[in-house]
C-alpha positions as CSV (number, residue, x, y, z in Angstrom):
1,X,4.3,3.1,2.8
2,X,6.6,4.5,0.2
3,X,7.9,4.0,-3.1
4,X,11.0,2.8,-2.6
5,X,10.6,-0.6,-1.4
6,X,8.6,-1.9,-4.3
7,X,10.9,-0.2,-6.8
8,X,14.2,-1.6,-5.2
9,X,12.9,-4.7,-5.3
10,X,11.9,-4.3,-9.2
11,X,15.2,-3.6,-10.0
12,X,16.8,-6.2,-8.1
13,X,14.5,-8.6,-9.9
14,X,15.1,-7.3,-12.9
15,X,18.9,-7.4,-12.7
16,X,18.4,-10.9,-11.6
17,X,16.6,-11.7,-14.6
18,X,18.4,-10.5,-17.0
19,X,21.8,-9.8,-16.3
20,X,22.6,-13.6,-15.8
21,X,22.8,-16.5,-18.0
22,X,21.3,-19.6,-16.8
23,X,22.7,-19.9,-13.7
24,X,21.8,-21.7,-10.5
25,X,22.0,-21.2,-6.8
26,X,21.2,-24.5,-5.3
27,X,17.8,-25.8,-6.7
28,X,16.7,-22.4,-8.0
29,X,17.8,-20.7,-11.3
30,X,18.8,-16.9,-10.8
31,X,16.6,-16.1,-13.6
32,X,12.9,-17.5,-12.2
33,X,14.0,-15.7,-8.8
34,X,14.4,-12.5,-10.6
35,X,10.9,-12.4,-12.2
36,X,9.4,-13.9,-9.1
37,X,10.6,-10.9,-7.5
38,X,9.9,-8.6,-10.8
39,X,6.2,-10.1,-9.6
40,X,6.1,-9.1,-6.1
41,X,7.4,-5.9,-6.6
42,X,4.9,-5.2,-9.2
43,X,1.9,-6.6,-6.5
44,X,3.3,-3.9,-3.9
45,X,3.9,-0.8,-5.8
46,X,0.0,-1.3,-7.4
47,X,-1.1,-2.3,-3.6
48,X,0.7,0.9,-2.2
49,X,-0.9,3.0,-5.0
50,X,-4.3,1.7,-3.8
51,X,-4.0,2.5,-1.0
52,X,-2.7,5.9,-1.4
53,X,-5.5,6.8,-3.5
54,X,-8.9,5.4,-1.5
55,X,-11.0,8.0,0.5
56,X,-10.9,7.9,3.8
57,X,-14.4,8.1,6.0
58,X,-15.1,9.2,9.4
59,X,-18.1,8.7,11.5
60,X,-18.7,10.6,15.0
61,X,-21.6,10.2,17.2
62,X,-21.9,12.9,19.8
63,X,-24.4,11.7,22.3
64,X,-25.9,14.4,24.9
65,X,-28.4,14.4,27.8
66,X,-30.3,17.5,29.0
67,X,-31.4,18.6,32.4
68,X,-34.4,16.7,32.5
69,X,-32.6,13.5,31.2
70,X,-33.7,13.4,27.9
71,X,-31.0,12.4,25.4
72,X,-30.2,13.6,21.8
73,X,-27.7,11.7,19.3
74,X,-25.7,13.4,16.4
75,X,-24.0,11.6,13.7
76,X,-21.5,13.5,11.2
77,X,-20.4,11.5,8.3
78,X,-16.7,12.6,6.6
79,X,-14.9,11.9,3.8
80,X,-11.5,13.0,2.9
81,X,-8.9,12.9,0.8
82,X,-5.6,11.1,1.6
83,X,-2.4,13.1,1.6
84,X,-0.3,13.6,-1.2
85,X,2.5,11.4,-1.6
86,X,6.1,13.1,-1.0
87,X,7.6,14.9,-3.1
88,X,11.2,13.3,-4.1
């Protein structure tokens, strides 16, 4: 997930909102439809930040078995850093 999508649709909300004077499409006014999306857009950038900036964790269980059957269990536990978001 990028950037771009939340902050286009920012801008088209806020051009919605306040580049038009009470006007109506239908049952909906222009303006309400622009901060709606103002909202949403708003919702998505935060939820894309969040996301970008949780650790990640890995587990791995190796199990083996010896010659004589017995068997022996490993667990490694890792946490990691996500990526860095690209540069623009």
């Amino acid at each position: 997930m990028g950037f771009g999508g939340p902050i286009g649709l920012i801008v088209i909300g806020l051009v919605l909102a306040l580049a038009f004077n009470e006007q109506q499409v239908g049952p909906l006014e222009v303006i309400t439809l622009g901060w709606i999306l103002v909202i949403a857009g708003v919702l998505w950038l935060v939820l894309t930040l969040v996301q970008q900036n949780t650790k990640r964790r890995h587990t791995t269980t190796a199990t083996t078995t010896d010659a004589q059957g017995r068997q022996a269990s490993t667990q490694r536990t890792s946490e990691s850093d996500p990526p860095a978001p690209p540069a623009v």
